[in-house]
Structures are given as structure tokens and as C-alpha cells.
N, C-alpha and C positions, 0 to 999 in steps of 0.2 A: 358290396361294402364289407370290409373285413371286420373282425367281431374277435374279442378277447373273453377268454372265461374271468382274468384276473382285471380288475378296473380298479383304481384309485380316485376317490373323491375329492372334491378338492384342498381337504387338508390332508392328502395320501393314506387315507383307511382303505382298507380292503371293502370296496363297495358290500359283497355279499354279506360281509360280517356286521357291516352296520345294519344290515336290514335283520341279524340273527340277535341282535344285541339291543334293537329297538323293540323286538318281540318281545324277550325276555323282561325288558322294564316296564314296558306294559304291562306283563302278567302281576308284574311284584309291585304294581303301584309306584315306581320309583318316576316320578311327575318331570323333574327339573331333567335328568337323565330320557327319559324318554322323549322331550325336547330337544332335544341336545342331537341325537340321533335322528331322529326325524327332521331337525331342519339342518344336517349334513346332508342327506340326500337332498332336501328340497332347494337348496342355494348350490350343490353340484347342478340340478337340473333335470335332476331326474322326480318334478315335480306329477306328474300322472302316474309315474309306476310308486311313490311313496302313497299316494289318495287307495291306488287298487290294494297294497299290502296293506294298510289301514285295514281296509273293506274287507282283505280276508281273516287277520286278524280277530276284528267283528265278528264277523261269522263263524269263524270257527271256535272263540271261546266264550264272546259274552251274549251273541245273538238267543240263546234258549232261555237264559234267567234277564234279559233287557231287550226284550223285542221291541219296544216301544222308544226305543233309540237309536231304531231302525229310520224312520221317519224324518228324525233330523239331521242324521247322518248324511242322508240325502239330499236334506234342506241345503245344510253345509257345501258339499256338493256341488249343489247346483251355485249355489252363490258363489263360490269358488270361479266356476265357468265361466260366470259371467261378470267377476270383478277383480280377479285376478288378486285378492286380498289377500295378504303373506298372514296374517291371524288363523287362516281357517285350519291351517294343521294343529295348533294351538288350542283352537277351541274342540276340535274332536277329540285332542290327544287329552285335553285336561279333563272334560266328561267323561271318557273313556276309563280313566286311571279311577275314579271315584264311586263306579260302578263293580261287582261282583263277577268273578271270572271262571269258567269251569274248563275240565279237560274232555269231558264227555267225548263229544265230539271228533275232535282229533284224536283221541284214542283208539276210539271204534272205525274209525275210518282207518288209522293207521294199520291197527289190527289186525280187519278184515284183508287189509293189501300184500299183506306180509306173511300172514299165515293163514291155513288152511282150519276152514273151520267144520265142524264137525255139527248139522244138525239136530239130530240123534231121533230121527224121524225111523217108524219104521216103513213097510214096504209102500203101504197103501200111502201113507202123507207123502211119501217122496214121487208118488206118478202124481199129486197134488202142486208140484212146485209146477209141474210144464201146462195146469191148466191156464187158458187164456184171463178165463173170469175168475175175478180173484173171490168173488162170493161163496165160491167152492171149497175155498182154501182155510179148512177148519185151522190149520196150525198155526195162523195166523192171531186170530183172535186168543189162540191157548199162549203164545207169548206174551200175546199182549195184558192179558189177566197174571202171568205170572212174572211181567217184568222182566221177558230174557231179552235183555239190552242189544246182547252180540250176537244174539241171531235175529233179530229184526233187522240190525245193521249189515248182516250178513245177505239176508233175503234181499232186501231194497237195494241195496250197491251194485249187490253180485251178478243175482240170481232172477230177480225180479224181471218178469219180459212189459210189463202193464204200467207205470209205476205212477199214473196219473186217477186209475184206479184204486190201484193199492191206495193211494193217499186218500182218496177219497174216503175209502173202506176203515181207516185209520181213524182220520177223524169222525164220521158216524159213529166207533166206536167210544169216543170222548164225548161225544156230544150226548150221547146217552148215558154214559154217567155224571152226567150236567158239568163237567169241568171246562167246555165250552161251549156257544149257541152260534158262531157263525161258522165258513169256510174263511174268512178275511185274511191270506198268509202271505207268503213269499210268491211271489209271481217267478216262473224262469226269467231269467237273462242270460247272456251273455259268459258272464263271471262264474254261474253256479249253476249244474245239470239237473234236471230233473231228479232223480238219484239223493243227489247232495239235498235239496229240498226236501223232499219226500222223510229223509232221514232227520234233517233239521228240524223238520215241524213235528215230528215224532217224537222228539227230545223235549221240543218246547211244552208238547201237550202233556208229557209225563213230567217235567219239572212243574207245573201250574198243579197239576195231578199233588206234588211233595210241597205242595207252597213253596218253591223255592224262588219261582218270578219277583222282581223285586221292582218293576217298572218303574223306577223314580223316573221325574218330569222333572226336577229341578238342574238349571240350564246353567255353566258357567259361562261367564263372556271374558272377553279377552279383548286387549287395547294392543297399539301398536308398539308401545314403548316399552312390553312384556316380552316381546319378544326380539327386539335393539339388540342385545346381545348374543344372538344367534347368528346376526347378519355377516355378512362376507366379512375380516379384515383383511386391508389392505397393507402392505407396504408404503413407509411416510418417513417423513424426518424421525420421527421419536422411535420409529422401531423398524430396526433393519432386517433383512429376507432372512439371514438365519436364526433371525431371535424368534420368528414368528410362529413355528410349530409349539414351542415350547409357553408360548402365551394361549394360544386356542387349544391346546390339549387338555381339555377340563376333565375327559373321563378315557381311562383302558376302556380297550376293545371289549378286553373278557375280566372284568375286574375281579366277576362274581365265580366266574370259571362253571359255564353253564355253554357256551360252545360246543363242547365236546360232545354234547348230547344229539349235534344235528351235521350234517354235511355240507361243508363250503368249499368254494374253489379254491381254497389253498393248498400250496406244493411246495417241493424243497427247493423252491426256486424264489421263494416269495423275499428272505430278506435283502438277496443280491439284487432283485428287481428293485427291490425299495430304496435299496442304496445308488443304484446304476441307472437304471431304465426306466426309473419312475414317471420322467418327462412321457415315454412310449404309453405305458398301462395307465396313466392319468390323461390321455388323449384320447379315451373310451369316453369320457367325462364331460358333457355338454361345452360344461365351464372353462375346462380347460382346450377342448378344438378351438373354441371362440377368441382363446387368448393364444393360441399356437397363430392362427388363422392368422390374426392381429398385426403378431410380428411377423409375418412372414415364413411362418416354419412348415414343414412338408415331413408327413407322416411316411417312415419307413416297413414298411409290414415284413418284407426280410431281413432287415434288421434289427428289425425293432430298434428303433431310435425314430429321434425327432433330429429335422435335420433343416439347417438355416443357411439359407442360397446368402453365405457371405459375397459374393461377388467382386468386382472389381473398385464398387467404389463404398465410399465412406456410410451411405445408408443405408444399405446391407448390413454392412459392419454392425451398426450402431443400431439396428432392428433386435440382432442376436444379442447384442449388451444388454441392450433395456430391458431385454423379455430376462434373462438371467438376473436382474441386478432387481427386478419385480417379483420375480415367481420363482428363483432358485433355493426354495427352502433347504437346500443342505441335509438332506435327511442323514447321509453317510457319516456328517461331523455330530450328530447333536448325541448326546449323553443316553446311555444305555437304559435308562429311566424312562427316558423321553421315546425312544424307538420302541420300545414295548408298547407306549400308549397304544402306538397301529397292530408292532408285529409280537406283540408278544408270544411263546410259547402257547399253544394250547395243551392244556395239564388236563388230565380223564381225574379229575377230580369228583364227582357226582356222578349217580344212574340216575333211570329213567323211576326207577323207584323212589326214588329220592323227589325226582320232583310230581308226582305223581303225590306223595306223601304232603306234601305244599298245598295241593289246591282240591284232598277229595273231599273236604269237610262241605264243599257248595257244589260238590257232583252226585249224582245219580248211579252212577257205573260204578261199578269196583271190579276192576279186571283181575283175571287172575295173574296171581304174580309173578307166574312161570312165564307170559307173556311179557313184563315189564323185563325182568333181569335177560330173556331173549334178544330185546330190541338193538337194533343196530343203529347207527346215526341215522336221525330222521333226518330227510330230503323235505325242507320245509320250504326252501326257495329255490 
């Protein structure tokens, strides 16, 4: 089955950007916009990969200071699976937004992957990294008493051969400065390595350590009619196929021009796609194979086009009409206003320092800064 880096959702956004542009409103609290984004993926159909970016989401900024919103997460989840209720992105997304966010995490992880990090052990601690038993491993605890952030992250990620130990070793150490009394954490799965865990619960137990944990339990709910204007519009008597981007384009891609900070599949190929071959890279799209499918269209992969077996008689014909006369939103014709909503320019407006500067008043870490002004677009999806 052939597979496109570029996909168009079904109001022709560059799928990956909405998934960079759903992040970022999450982080800044922006409620109504981060709906907005998440139910463009979830009504293209790409409703399972929008619950897992959620979940990483989670994990990587709010899991250490709201673990206990972990649980319902879950709950969510699971009622999802089993009720197919269009709410439940709604209700993650809006508890999500009203909770505390840090970069800890994706920092140190980015960090350690990028650059080489420098222990500063001398001869005897460094034949201590290859023991088995991490009981042995004095340097361990000397971090941990003095808070070296990025070589914890470093050991656990990197370095670490045991890391089910280490964690244990980790928490004994919290638990005797009474900041905790169980093991009760993150179970492996699927989604998150041992590694990722071992780190995670490490954060949580030194943010609980700075009273930073904020566990609120208070729940928003969410009705159906909250989320009505999210839903697919159609083409109708009152509004015709090229009015129609220009009525659903409630928000730029990059309004805030925070993009720039991360890597997406965009190329210099994207506005002529968007103008020409849109029909092609929007056939990546649940939504839209199911309406090519409908009318009868047949996906070209060396051509890229979509291509409609007119044939010899009148309903053929009139297959390719209707699918055009429904879904040809005209992107080539609408107002250079309205084409930025998807393809706007991406402007290197902001660093990593800059946004780093945003969220370290609820983090733990402070990197050094010669790492922030180093960074190159983070590979977040």
C-alpha cells in the first residue's frame, strides 16, 4: 500500500502540522483552538493516531506535575472504545488545557539524544556504570542528592543496562526521604520503554520532592452540542464547494509562528500540491479514500492524481460531476488570506529559548543555554 510523507485533512491542512499546532495549543492553554485542531484530525479519521498523540502529549509535559490524570485518561479511553462518543476528545482536551504544563521531560530526553553528554565521573565511577547491580553504583545516589537532572537522564536513557532496578533504587531513595510510601507508578506498555518510565517517575518524584504536583481531581464534562461545530460541513443549497474553506478556516496553521521550532513534512512542493494535486495527497485521508471510493475514483501513485473512469456512459460521467461539484473546494482560486490559513509561510520567528522561557517557572530543569540556542528543529512527530 503506497504511503505519502504530505496528507491533507479534510479541510486540506497539512496533516503533520496540525498535529504540531495541536501541541502547541495545548501547551499555551488555548481551549477553543486546541479543539479545533484535534477534531480536524479526528473527523479526517485519523481518530486512534489523534487519542495516542494525546497520550504522548500527556506524557511528556503534564504527566510529572498531574499524574493522577493519568487514570482518567484512561477511563476516557477506554469509553471511547467502547462507545465511540465524538465528546471524549473534548473532554481530555478541556481537562488537559486547565492543568499545569512543564518541559522537563522533553527536554532532557531531547538533550540527551542530540548531544553528548559529559558525566564528569572520574576513573573508578566510570567502571561503576558497567556494573550489573545498580546498588554498587555510588553516583547514582550523589545525583540524586544533588539534583543533576541531565545526568540521571543521561544514565537511564543512555547508559543504564538494569533500568527496572535502577528504578527501583530510585524510588527507595524517595521513599526514604518520606516524599513517597508506595512503588504504585507507570506500568511498561506498548507506547512508553522502560527507559522513558524510569525517567518519568524520576521527574515525578523530584517534582512531589519541589511541591510542584498539583493533582487536581476536579473533572470537566462535556455535551454533544459543545462540540456541533467541529463536525464535518457539507456542501448544501446555502453554501457552495468554493465558499467552503473560507467558512471552516477558523484558525492559521501557524498563527503564533511556533512551527519553526519542530520538523514537518513540508517541501517546495507543498503550495502547487495544494493548488493542483490536492485531490492525490488528500486521498492519504480516511475521509477522503471513502468519498474518492464513493464516486468512483481510482488513485494514481505515478501520477499522483485521482482519476475518474468517465467512460462511455452518462454515469460515469456524472460520478466525476458530483464528486467535483461536492468536494472540489477550489483551493487554487480562494484569496491569499484564506491559502495561508493551511499553507502559510513558515517564518523562524522564535527559539527554543524563547519557548523554554514560557513554561520554566513550573519545571525543575534549567538547561544550560548553550543547549537551547544549539537545538535544531525537534522531530516531535
Amino acid at each position: 500500500m503506497a504511503t505519502s510523507k504530505l496528507i491533507f485533512t479534510r479541510y486540506l491542512y497539512n496533516k503533520d502540522e496540525v498535529k504540531l499546532a495541536l501541541f502547541v495549543a495545548i501547551l499555551k492553554k488555548q481551549e477553543q483552538k486546541s479543539l479545533f485542531w484535534a477534531y480536524e484530525l479526528y473527523y479526517s479519521g485519523f481518530e486512534a493516531e489523534l487519542f495516542d498523540f494525546l497520550q504522548k502529549i500527556y506524557m511528556d509535559c503534564f504527566y510529572t506535575l498531574n499524574p493522577a490524570f493519568h487514570k482518567y485518561f484512561q477511563k476516557k479511553l477506554r469509553e471511547w472504545t467502547e462507545t465511540r462518543l465524538e465528546t471524549v476528545p473534548a473532554a481530555i482536551i478541556k481537562n488537559m488545557v486547565i492543568r499545569p504544563c512543564t518541559l522537563d521531560f522533553l527536554l532532557l530526553k531531547h538533550i540527551t539524544s542530540h548531544f553528548e553528554i559529559e558525566l564528569e565521573l572520574d576513573e573508578e565511577k566510570e567502571k561503576e556504570l558497567d556494573e550489573e547491580d545498580i546498588n554498587k553504583n555510588s553516583f547514582l545516589t550523589a545525583w540524586l542528592q544533588e539534583k543533576k537532572y541531565l545526568f540521571i537522564a543521561e544514565y537511564v536513557l543512555n547508559r543504564c543496562k538494569t533500568t527496572e532496578k535502577t528504578l527501583h533504587t530510585i524510588i527507595s531513595y524517595f521513599k526514604e526521604k518520606g516524599i513517597v510510601s508506595s512503588e504504585k507508578f507507570l506500568k511498561k506498555d506498548n507506547k512508553l520503554s522502560q527507559n522513558d518510565i524510569t525517567l518519568l517517575t524520576t521527574m515525578l518524584l523530584f517534582s512531589m520532592q519541589e511541591n510542584k504536583v498539583v493533582n487536581k481531581k476536579v473533572y470537566i464534562t462535556v455535551k454533544e452540542e459543545q462540540i456541533k461545530r467541529f463536525q464535518t460541513l457539507r456542501v448544501h443549497d446555502g453554501l457552495k464547494n468554493y465558499k467552503l474553506l473560507r467558512k471552516v478556516y477558523e484558525y492559521g496553521i501557524d498563527e503564533d509562528n511556533y512551527l519553526s521550532l519542530f520538523s514537518s513534512k513540508r517541501d517546495d512542493q507543498l503550495r502547487e500540491n495544494f493548488f493542483y494535486n490536492w485531490e492525490y495527497y488528500a486521498s492519504f485521508s480516511p475521509i477522503w479514500a471513502s468519498r474518492i471510493q464513493e464516486y468512483g475514483g481510482e488513485i494514481n501513485h505515478e501520477t499522483k492524481k485521482v482519476i475518474f473512469d468517465e467512460g462511455e456512459d452518462d454515469e460515469h460521467q456524472q460520478q466525476c460531476e458530483d464528486f467535483y461539484l461536492h468536494f472540489n473546494y477550489e483551493p487554487d482560486e480562494q484569496s491569499l488570506e484564506i491559502q495561508n490559513k493551511s499553507i502559510q509561510p513558515i517564518v523562524c520567528k522564535r527559539t527554543w529559548r524563547d519557548f523554554y522561557e514560557e513554561y520554566k517557572d513550573t519545571g525543575i530543569f534549567e538547561p544550560d543555554l548553550e543547549f537551547l540556542e544549539e537545538f535544531d528543529r525537534m522531530e516531535y512527530i
